[in-house]
LOFI-377666 format. One record per residue (C-alpha): residue number from 1; residue in three letters; x, y, z. Coordinates in nm, 2 decimals. Layout:
BEGIN
num, residu, c1, c2, c3
NUM, ALA, X, Y, Z;
...
end
This chain:
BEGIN
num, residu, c1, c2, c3
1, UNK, 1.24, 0.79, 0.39;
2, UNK, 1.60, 0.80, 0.37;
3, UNK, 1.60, 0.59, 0.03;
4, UNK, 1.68, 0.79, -0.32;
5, UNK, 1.69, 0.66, -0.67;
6, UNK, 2.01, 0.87, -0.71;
7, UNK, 2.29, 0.81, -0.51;
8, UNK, 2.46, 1.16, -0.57;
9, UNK, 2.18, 1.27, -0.39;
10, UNK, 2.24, 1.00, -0.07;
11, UNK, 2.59, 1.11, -0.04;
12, UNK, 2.48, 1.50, -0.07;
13, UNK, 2.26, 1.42, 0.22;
14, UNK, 2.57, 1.23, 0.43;
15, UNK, 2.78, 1.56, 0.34;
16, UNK, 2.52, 1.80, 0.41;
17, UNK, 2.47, 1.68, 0.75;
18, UNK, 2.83, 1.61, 0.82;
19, UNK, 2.89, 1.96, 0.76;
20, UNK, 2.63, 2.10, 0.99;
21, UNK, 2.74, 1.87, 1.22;
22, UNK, 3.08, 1.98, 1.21;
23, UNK, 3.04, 2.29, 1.20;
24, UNK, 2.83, 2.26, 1.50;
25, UNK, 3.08, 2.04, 1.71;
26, UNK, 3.39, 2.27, 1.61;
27, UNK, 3.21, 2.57, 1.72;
28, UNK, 3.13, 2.45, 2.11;
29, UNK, 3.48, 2.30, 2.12;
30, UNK, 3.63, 2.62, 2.01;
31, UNK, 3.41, 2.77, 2.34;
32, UNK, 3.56, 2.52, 2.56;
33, UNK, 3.89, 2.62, 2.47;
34, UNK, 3.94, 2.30, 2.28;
35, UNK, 4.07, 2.27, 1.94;
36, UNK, 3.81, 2.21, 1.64;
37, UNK, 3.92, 1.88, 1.53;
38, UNK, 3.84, 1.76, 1.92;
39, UNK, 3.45, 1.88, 1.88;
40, UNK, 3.48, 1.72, 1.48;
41, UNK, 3.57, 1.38, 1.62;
42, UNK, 3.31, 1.43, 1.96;
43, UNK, 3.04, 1.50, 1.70;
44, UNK, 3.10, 1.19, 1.47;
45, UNK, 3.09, 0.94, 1.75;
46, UNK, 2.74, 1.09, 1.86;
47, UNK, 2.61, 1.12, 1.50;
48, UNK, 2.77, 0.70, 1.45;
49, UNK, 2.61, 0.57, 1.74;
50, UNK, 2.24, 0.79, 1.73;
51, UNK, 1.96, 0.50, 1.64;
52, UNK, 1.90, 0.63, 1.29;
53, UNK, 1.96, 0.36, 1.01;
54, UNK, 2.03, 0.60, 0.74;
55, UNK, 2.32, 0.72, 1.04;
56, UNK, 2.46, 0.37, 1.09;
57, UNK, 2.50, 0.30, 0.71;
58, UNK, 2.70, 0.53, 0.65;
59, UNK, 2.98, 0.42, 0.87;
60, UNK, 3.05, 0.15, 0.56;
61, UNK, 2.95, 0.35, 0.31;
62, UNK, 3.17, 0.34, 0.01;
63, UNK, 3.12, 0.68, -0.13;
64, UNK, 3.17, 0.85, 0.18;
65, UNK, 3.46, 0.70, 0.26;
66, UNK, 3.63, 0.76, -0.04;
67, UNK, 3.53, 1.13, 0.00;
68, UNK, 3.65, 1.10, 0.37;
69, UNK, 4.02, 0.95, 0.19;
70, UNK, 4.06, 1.24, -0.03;
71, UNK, 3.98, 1.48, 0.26;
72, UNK, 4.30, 1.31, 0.45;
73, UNK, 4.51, 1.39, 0.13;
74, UNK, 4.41, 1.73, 0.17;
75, UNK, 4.47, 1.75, 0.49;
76, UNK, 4.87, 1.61, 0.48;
77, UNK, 4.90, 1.84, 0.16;
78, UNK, 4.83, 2.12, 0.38;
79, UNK, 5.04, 1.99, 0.68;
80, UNK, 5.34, 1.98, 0.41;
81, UNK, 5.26, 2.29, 0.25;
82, UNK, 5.30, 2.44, 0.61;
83, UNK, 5.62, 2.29, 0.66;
84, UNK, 5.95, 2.27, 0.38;
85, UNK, 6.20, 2.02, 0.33;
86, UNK, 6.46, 2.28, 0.50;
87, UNK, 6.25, 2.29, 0.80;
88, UNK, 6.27, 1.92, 0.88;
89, UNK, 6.59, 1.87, 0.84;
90, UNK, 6.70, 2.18, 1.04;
91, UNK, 6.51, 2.09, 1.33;
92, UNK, 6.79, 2.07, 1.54;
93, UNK, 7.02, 1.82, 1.76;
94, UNK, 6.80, 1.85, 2.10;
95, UNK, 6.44, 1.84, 1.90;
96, UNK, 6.56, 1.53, 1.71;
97, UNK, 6.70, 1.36, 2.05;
98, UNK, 6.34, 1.47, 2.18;
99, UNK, 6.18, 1.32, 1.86;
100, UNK, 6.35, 1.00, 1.87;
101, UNK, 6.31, 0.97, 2.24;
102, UNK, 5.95, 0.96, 2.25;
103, UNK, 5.93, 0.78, 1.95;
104, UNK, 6.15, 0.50, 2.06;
105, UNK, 5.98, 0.51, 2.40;
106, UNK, 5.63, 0.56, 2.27;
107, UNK, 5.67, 0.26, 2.06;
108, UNK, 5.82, 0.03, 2.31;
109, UNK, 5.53, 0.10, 2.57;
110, UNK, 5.28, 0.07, 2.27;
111, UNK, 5.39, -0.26, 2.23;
112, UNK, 5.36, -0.39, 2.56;
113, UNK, 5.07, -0.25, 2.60;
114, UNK, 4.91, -0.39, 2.28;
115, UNK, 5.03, -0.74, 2.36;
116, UNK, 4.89, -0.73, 2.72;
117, UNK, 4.58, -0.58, 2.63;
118, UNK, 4.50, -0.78, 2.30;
119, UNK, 4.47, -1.11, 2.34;
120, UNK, 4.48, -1.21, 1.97;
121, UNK, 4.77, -0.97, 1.89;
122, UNK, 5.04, -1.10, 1.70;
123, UNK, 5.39, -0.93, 1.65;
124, UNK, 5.21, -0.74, 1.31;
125, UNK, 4.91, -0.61, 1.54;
126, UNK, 5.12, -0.49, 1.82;
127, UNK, 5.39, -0.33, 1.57;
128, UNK, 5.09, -0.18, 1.44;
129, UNK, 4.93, -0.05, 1.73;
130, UNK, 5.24, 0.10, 1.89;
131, UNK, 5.36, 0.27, 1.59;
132, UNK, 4.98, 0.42, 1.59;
133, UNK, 5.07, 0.58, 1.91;
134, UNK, 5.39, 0.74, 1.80;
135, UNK, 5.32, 1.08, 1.65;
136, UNK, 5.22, 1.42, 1.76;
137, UNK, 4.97, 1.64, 1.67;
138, UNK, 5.18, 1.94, 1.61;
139, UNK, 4.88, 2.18, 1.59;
140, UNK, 4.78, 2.13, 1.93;
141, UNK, 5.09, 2.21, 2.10;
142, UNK, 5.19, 2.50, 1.84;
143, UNK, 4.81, 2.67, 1.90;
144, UNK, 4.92, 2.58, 2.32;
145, UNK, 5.26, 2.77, 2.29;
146, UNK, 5.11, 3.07, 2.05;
147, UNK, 4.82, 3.14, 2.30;
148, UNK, 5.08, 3.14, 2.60;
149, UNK, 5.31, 3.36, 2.48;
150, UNK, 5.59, 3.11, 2.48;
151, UNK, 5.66, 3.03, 2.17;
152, UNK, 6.01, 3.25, 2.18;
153, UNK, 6.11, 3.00, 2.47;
154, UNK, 6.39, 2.71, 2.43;
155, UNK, 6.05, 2.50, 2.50;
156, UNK, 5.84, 2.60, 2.24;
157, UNK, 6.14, 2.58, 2.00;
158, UNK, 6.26, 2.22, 2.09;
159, UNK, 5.87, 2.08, 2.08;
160, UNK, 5.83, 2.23, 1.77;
161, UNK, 6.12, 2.09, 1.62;
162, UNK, 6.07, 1.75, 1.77;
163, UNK, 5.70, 1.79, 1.64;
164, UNK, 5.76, 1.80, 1.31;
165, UNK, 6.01, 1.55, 1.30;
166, UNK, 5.78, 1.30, 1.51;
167, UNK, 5.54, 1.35, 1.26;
168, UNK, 5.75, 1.27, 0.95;
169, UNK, 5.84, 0.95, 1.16;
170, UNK, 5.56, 0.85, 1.21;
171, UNK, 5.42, 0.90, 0.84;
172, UNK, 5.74, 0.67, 0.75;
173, UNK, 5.60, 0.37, 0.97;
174, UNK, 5.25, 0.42, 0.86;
175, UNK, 5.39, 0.37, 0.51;
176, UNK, 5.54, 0.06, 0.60;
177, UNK, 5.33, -0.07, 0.82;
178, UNK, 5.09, -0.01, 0.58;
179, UNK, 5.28, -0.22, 0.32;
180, UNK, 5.40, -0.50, 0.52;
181, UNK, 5.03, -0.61, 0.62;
182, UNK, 5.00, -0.63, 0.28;
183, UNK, 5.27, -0.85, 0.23;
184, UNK, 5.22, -1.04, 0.51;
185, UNK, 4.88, -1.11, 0.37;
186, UNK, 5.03, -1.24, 0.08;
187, UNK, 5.30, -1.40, 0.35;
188, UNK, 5.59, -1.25, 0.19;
189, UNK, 5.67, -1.05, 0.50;
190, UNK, 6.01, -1.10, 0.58;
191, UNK, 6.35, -0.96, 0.68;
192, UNK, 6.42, -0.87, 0.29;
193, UNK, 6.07, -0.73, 0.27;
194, UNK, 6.09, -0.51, 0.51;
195, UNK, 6.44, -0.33, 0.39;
196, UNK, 6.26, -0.33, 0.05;
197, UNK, 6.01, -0.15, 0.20;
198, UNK, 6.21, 0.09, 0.38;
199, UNK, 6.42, 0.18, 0.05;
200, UNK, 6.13, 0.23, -0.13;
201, UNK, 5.97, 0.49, 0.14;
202, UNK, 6.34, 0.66, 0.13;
203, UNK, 6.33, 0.65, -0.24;
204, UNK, 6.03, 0.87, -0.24;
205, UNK, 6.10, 1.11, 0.01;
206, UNK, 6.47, 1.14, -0.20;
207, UNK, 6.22, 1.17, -0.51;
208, UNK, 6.04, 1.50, -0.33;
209, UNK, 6.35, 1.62, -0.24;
210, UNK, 6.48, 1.61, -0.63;
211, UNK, 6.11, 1.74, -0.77;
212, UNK, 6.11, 2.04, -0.51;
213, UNK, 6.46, 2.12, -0.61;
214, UNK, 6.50, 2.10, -0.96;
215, UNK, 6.13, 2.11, -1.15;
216, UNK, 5.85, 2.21, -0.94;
217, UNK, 6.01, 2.56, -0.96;
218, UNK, 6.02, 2.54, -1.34;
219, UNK, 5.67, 2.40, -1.37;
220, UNK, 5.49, 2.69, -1.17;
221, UNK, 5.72, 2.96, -1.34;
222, UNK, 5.58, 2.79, -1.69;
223, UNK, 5.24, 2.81, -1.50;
224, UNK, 5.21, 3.13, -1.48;
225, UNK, 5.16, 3.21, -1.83;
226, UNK, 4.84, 3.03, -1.84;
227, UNK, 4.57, 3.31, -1.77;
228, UNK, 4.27, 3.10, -1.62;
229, UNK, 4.18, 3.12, -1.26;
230, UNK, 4.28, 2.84, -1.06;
231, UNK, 4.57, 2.77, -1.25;
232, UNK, 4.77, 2.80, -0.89;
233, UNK, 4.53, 2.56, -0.69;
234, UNK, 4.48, 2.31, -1.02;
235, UNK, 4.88, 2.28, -1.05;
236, UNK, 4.90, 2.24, -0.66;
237, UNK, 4.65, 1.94, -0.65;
238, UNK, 4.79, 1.79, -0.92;
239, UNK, 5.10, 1.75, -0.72;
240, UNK, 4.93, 1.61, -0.39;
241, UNK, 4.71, 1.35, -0.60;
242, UNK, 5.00, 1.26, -0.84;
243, UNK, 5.20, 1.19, -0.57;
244, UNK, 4.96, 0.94, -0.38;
245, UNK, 4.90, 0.82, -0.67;
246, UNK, 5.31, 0.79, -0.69;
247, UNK, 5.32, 0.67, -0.35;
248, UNK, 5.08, 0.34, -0.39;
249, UNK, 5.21, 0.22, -0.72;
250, UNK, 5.55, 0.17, -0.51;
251, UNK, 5.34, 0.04, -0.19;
252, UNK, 5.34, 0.30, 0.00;
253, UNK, 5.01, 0.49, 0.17;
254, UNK, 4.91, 0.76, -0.07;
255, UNK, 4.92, 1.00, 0.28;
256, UNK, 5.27, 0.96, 0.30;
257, UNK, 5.33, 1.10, -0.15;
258, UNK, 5.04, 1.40, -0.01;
259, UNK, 5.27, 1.48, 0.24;
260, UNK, 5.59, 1.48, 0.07;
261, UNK, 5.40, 1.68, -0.27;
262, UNK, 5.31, 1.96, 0.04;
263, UNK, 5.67, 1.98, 0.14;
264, UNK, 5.86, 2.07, -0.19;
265, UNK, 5.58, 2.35, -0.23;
266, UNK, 5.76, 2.63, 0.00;
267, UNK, 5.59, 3.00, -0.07;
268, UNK, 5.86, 3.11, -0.33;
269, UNK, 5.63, 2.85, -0.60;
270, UNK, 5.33, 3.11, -0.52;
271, UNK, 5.54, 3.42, -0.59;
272, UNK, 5.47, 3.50, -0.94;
273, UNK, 5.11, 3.40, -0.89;
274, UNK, 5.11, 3.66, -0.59;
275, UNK, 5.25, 3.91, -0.74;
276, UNK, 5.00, 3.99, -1.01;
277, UNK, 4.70, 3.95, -0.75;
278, UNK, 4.62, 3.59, -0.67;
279, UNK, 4.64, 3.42, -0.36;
280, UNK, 4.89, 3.25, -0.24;
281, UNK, 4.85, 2.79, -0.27;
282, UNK, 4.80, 2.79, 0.08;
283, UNK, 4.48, 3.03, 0.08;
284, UNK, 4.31, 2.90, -0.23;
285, UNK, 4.34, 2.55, -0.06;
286, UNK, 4.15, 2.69, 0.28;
287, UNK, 3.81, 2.66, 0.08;
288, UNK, 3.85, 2.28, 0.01;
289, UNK, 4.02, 2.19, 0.31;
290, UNK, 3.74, 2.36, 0.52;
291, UNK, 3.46, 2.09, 0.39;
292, UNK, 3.66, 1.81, 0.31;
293, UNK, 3.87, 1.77, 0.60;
294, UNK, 3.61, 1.77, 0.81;
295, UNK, 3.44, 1.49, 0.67;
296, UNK, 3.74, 1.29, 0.73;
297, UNK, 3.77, 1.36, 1.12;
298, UNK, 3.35, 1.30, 1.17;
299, UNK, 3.35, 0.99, 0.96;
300, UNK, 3.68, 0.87, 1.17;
301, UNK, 3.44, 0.93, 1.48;
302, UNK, 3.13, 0.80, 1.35;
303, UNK, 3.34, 0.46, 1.32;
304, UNK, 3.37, 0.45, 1.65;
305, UNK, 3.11, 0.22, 1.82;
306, UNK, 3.03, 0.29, 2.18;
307, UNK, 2.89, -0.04, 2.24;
308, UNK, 3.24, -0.17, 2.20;
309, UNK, 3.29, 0.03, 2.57;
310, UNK, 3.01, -0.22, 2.74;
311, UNK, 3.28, -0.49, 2.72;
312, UNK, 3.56, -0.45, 3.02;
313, UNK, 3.85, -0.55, 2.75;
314, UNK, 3.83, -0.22, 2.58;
315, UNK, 3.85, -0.04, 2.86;
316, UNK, 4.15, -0.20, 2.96;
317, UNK, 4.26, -0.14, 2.63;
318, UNK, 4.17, 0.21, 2.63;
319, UNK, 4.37, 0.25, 2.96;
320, UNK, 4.68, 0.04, 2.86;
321, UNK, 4.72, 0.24, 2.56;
322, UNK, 4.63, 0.58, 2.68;
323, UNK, 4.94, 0.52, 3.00;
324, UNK, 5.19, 0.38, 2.74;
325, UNK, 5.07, 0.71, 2.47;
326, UNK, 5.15, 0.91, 2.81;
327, UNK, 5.47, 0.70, 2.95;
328, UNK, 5.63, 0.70, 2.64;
329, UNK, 5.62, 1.06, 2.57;
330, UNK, 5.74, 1.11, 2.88;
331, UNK, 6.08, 0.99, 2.77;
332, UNK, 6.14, 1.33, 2.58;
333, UNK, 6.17, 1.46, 2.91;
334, UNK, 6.51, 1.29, 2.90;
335, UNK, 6.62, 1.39, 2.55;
336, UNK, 6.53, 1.73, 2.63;
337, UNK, 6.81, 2.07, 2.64;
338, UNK, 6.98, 2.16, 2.96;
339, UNK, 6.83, 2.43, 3.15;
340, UNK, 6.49, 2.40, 3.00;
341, UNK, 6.17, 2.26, 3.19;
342, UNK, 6.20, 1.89, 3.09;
343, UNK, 5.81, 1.85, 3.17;
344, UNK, 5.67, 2.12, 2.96;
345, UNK, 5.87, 1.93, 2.66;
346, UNK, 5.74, 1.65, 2.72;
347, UNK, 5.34, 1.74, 2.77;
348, UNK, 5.40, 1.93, 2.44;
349, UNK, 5.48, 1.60, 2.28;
350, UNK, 5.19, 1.44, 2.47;
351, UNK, 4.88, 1.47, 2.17;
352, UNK, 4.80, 1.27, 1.94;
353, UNK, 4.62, 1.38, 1.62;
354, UNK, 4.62, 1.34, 1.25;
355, UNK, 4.87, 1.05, 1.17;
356, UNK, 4.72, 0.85, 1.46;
357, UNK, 4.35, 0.84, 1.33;
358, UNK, 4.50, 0.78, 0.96;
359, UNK, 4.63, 0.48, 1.14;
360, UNK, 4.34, 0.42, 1.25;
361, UNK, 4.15, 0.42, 0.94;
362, UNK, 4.39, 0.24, 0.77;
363, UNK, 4.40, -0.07, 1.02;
364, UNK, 4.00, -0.12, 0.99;
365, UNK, 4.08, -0.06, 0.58;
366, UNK, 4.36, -0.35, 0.56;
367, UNK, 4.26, -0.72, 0.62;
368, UNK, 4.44, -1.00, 0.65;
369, UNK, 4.35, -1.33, 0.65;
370, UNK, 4.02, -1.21, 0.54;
371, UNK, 3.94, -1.03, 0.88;
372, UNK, 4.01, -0.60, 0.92;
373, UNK, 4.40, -0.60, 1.11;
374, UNK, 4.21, -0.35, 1.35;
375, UNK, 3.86, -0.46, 1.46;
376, UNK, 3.55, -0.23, 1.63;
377, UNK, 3.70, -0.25, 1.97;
378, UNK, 4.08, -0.20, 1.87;
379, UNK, 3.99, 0.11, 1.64;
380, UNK, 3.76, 0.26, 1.88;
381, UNK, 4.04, 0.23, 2.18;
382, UNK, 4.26, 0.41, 1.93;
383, UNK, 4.07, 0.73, 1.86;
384, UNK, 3.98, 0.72, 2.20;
385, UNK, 4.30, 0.77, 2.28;
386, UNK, 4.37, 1.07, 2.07;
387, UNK, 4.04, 1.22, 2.22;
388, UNK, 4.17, 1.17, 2.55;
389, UNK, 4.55, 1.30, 2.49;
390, UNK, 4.38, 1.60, 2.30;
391, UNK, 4.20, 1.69, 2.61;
392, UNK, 4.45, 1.66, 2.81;
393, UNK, 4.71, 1.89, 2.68;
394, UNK, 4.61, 2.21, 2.65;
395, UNK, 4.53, 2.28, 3.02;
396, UNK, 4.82, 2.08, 3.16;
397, UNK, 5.06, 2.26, 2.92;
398, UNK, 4.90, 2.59, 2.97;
399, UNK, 4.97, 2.54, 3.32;
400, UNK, 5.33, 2.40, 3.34;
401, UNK, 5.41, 2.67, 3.02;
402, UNK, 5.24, 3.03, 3.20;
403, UNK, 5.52, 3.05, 3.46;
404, UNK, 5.79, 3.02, 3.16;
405, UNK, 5.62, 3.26, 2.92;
406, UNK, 5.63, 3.54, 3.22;
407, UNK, 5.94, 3.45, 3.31;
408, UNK, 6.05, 3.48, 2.90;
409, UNK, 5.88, 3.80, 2.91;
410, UNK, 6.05, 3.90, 3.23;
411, UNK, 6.39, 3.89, 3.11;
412, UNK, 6.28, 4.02, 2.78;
413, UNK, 6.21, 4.32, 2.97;
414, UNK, 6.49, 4.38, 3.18;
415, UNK, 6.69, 4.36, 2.85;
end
C-alpha cells in the first residue's frame, strides 16, 4: 500500500502527514496553554510509536531526515536573526553570572547524573549528556513573561539576558562536543584537540562578528539593485547555508555557522528592501520556517521509542536527568540581582528546548566505535526531559511571576 516507484512521492507522503499532524498537535497545545513546539514533539512520539510500518520507517529514513536537518538550520537562522551580536554581548553582569551559574551547575549535576544512571557511560557520554542539559529554551520563558505582564521587571530582564547567553553557551559545547566524538572516534581526542577545537569555534564566531561588520552591509546594499522577488530571502539563505557549510569544513556543527549567519543580520540589512515595499528577512522566512521546522521537532519525537520506557533503567534515567536539569538551574537562583525574587529567575531558566533536542539528534547521528554515542533509551530520556521541563514552566512561573507583575504594575501606577 504504502510502496511507490518514486520516492519524491514517499517523502511527499512523510511531509504531508507530518504537517497535518503538526498542525494538529500545535493547535491542542496552544488550547492547553502550552507552547506549539510541546504538542509538535507530543504528536511525533504518537505518530513514531503507532503500529504502522510505513510510520516506523520513517524514523531512519534518509530523506526525511535530511529535510528534518535543514529544518534545524532554519530554525537557529531564525533564533539569530531575532537576536544581534550587540544583544549578546550586552546582556549584562547579573544575566551572565545567572548564565554561567546554571550552566556550570547544570552541567555538574548532568554529569553525575549521567554516570549514575548509565552504566556504560564513559567521561565522552556523560560530557555529552550534561552539556545536553545546559541550555534554555528562551521562547518559553519570553512567551511566560509577555503573557504575565512582567517583562518590564528586573526578572524578566535578568532571564532574558541570561537566556540568550545560555543559549550561545550551549551552541558552543554542541560544537565541540560534536567535534571531539569525532576525534575521539578517530582517537585523537586529547588535551591539544580540544583547545584546537575551542579556537576554531571562537574563530568562527570572530568570523561573524567581522562579516556582520564589515560586508554583509555592503552585500545587501549591492542587493538591492537586483529587481527579482526574493532577492531579500535568496541572499538571507545564502548566508545561513554558507555558513553551516563554513562551520563543518572547520568541524564544527553546521547549527552553530546557522546561528552565527542569523546574528550578523540585525534589521538595518532589510532596510532598503523595506523601504520600497518588501518585507522585512524575518517575515519572508515565516513561510519556510512554518513547514520546515516543524518537521524537525515531529521527527525528533517520532525517534523516540516508548518501549524503551518498559525497562526500569530509563526511567531512572529519565528521573536522574530531569532532578539534575531542575537542581542545576536552580543555581541561578544564587547568581541572581539583589532585591529580585531569586526563584522566579531561576524557573525562568528552568526549560529546555531547541539546543537540547539538536543534542539529541546529534548524539543518535555520531557513532563511535561503530555504535550511535546516544542509543534508543538515552535519546528518548533526553527529549523526555525537555517535554517534561516544558511542561513544567509555564504554570509554575506564571505563578511565582503574577504577584511581581501586579506589584510592577502597582508602583508603576503610583508613579
Amino acid at each position: 500500500m504504502w510502496s511507490t516507484s518514486d520516492p519524491v512521492s514517499r517523502l511527499g507522503l512523510a511531509i504531508a502527514i507530518i504537517l497535518v499532524a503538526a498542525k494538529v498537535g500545535a493547535d491542542l497545545a496552544s488550547r492547553l496553554g502550552q507552547p506549539s513546539v510541546l504538542g509538535e514533539l507530543v504528536v511525533g512520539v504518537v505518530l513514531g510509536n503507532l503500529p504502522v510500518a510505513f510510520l516506523r520507517e520513517l524514523r531512519t529514513d534518509q530523506q526525511l531526515d535530511v529535510l528534518a536537518r535543514i529544518g534545524l538550520l532554519v530554525l537557529l537562522f531564525e533564533v539569530g536573526l531575532e537576536l544581534t551580536l550587540r544583544e549578546v554581548m550586552q546582556v549584562g553582569v547579573a544575566s551572565a553570572r545567572v548564565a554561567i551559574a546554571g550552566f556550570l551547575g547544570t552541567l555538574a549535576c548532568g554529569w553525575m547524573a549521567a554516570r549514575l544512571a548509565i552504566p556504560r557511560s564513559g567521561p565522552l557520554l556523560a560530557l555529552f549528556v550534561a552539556a545536553a542539559l545546559t541550555a534554555t529554551s528562551i521562547g518559553i520563558s519570553a512567551r511566560v513573561l509577555k503573557d504575565t505582564g512582567a517583562t518590564r521587571t528586573t526578572e524578566a530582564r535578568t532571564i532574558l539576558g541570561a537566556a540568550v547567553l545560555d543559549d550561545v553557551l550551549g551552541l558552543v559545547i554542541l560544537a565541540l562536543m560534536s567535534s571531539a566524538v569525532v576525534d575521539a572516534a578517530a582517537h585523537r581526542i586529547g588535551v591539544w584537540s580540544v583547545a584546537r577545537l575551542a579556537i576554531e569555534t571562537l574563530a568562527l564566531l570572530a568570523l561573524a562578528l567581522v562579516v556582520g561588520v564589515r560586508v554583509s552591509p555592503w552585500i545587501f546594499r549591492a542587493s538591492v539593485r537586483l529587481r527579482a522577488e526574493g532577492v531579500l530571502l535568496a541572499i538571507g539563505l545564502s548566508f545561513c547555508f554558507l555558513f553551516a557549510w563554513a562551520a563543518d569544513v572547520i568541524g564544527l556543527a553546521p547549527i552553530v555557522g546557522a546561528l552565527a549567519a542569523g546574528l550578523i543580520l540585525e534589521d538595518s540589512h532589510s532596510y532598503p528592501f523595506v523601504r520600497r515595499g518588501e518585507r522585512s528577512l524575518g517575515e519572508s522566512m515565516a513561510p519556510i520556517s512554518w513547514w520546515l521546522v516543524p518537521i524537525f521537532f515531529v521527527v525528533t519525537g517520532m525517534r523516540a521509542d516508548l518501549r524503551a520506557f518498559g525497562d526500569p533503567g530509563t526511567l531512572l534515567l529519565i528521573a536522574a536527568l530531569t532532578a539534575a536539569a531542575v537542581l542545576g538551574k536552580l543555581a541561578c537562583a544564587a547568581a541572581a540581582p539583589r532585591g529580585s525574587d531569586r526563584l522566579a529567575v531561576a524557573l525562568g531558566m528552568m526549560p529546555r528546548g531547541e539546543v537540547s533536542l539538536a543534542f539529541a539528534n546529534l548524539g543518535a547521528s555520531l557513532h563511535v566505535r561503530g555504535q550511535p554515542l546516544l542509543d534508543t533509551r538515552e535519546y528518548s530520556a533526553l527529549v523526555t526531559v525537555v517535554l517534561l521541563t516544558t511542561l513544567a514552566t509555564p504554570p509554575a512561573l506564571r505563578a511565582r511571576l503574577r504577584p511581581i507583575g501586579h506589584g510592577a504594575r502597582s508602583q508603576s501606577d503610583a508613579r
